[in-house]
C-alpha positions in Angstrom: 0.0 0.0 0.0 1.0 3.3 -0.8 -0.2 7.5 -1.2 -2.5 8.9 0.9 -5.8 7.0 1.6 -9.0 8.5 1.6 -10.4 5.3 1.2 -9.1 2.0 2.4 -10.5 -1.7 1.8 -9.3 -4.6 3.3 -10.3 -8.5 1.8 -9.2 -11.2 4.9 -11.1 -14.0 2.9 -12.2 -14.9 -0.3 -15.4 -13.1 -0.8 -15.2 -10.5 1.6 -14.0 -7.0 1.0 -14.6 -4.3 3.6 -14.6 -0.6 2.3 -13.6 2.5 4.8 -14.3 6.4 4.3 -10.9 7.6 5.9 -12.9 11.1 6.9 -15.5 9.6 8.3 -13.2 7.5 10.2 -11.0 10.7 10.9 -14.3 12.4 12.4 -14.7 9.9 15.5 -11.8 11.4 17.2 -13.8 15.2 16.7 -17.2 14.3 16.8 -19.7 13.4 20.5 -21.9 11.9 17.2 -20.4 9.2 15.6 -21.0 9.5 11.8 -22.3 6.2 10.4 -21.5 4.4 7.9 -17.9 4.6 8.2 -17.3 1.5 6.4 -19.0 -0.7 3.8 -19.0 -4.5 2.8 -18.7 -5.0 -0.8 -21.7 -7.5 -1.2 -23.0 -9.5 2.0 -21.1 -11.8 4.8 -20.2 -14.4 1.9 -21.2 -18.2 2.5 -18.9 -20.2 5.0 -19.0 -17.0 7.3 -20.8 -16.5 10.4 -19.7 -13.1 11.7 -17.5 -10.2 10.4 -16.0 -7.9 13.1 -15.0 -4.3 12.0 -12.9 -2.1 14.0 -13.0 1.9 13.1 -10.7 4.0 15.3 -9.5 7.1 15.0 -7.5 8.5 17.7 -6.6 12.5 18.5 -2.9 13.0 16.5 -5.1 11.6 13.2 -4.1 8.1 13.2 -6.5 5.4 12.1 -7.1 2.0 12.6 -8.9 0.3 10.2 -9.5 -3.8 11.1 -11.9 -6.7 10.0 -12.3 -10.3 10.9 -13.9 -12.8 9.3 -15.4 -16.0 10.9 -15.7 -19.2 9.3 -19.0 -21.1 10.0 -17.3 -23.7 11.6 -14.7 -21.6 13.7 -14.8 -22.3 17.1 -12.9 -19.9 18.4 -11.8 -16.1 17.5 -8.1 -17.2 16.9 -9.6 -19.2 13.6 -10.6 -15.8 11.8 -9.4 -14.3 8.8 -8.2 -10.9 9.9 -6.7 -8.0 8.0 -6.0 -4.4 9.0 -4.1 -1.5 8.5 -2.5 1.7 10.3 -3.1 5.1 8.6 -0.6 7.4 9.6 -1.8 11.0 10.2 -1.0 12.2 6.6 -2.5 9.5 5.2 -0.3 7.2 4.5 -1.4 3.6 5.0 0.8 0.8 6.6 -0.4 -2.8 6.8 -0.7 -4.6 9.9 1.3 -8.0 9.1 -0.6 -9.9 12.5 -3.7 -8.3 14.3 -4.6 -10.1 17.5 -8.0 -8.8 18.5 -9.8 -9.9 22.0 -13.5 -8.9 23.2 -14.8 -8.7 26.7 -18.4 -9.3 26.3 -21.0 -8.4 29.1 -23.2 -11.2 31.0 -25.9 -9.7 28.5 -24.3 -10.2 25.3 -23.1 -6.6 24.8 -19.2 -5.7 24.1 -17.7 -4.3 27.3 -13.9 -3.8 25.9 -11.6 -4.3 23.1 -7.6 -5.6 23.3 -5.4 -5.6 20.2 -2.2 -5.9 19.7 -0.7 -5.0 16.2 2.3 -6.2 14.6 3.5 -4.6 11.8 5.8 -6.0 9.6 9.5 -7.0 10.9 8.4 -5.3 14.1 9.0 -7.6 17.1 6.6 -5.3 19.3 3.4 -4.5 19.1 1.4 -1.6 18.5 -1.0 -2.3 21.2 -4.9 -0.9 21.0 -7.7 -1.1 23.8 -11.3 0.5 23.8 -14.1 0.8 26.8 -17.7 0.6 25.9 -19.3 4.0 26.1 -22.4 2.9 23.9 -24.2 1.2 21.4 -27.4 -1.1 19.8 -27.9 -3.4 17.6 -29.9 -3.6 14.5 -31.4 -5.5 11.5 -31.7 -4.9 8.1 -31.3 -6.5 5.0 -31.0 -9.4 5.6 -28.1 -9.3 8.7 -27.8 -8.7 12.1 -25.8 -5.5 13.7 -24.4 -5.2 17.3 -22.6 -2.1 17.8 -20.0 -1.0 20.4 -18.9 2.8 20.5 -15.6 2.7 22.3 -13.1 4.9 24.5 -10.2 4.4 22.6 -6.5 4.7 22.7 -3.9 3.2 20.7 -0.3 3.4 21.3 -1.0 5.8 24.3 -3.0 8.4 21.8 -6.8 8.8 23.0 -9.6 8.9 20.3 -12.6 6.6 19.6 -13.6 3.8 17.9 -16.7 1.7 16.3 -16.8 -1.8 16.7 -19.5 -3.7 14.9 -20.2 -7.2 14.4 -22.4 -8.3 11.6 -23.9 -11.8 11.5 -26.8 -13.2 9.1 -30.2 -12.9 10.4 
């Protein structure tokens, strides 16, 4: 990946490509209302996947993180997704993540209490490392799918901002 990105899409499986406005990512950090759709899928959750996870964060010095996971039907466990994400520095210039490890703190009622990630990018031996705190959210349907989402606290790398988290399933 290369120039600057206003918009961003990410495949991590066959038959499932996730689309990102980079503005209306960049206006979580500015905005008390979060501006909705930040992302798109190209087409619906293809066959042999039971969930998508999308992360949209956006923290106060203009970075983004842009991340989705992919779960196969017969996954039975988060470490079997397909992930794929990517940093955007605060010009705009995007840098793949090479290995995203996401985990989710759910509530006893279903809902997503907190994010961990940890981001490696490529010949880096550390991590960037990412964590969000609910602060809000709903779920809806539409269309044919299912959509839970989390608005998150956010910090990454020490930067505050905010961050959508939204998990899509089939109806």
């Amino acid at each position: 990946m290369s120039g600057v990105a206003d918009q961003v899409t990410l495949t991590p499986a066959e038959g499932i490509s996730v689309e990102w406005d980079t503005d209306a990512v960049r206006a979580l950090a500015n905005d008390d209302a979060h501006p909705q759709p930040a992302w798109r899928l190209d087409g619906a959750l293809a066959p042999g996947f039971s969930a998508l996870r999308v992360v949209s964060g956006a923290t106060a010095d203009g970075t983004l993180l842009l991340l989705c996971a992919a779960r196969p039907e017969a996954a039975a466990h988060h470490d079997e997704d397909a992930v794929a994400a990517v940093l955007v520095s605060p010009e705009g210039e995007p840098e793949a993540v090479e290995e995203a490890l996401v985990s989710t703190e759910y509530a006893a009622d279903g809902a997503i209490r907190r994010l961990g990630l940890e981001l490696y990018k490529e010949g880096d031996d550390y991590p960037v490392r990412g964590a969000g705190d609910a602060t809000g959210g709903g779920a809806a349907a539409a269309e044919g799918e299912r959509r839970d989402v989390a608005e998150l606290a956010f910090r990454l790398d020490g930067s505050a901002g905010a961050a959508l988290y939204e998990v899509v399933r089939p109806a």
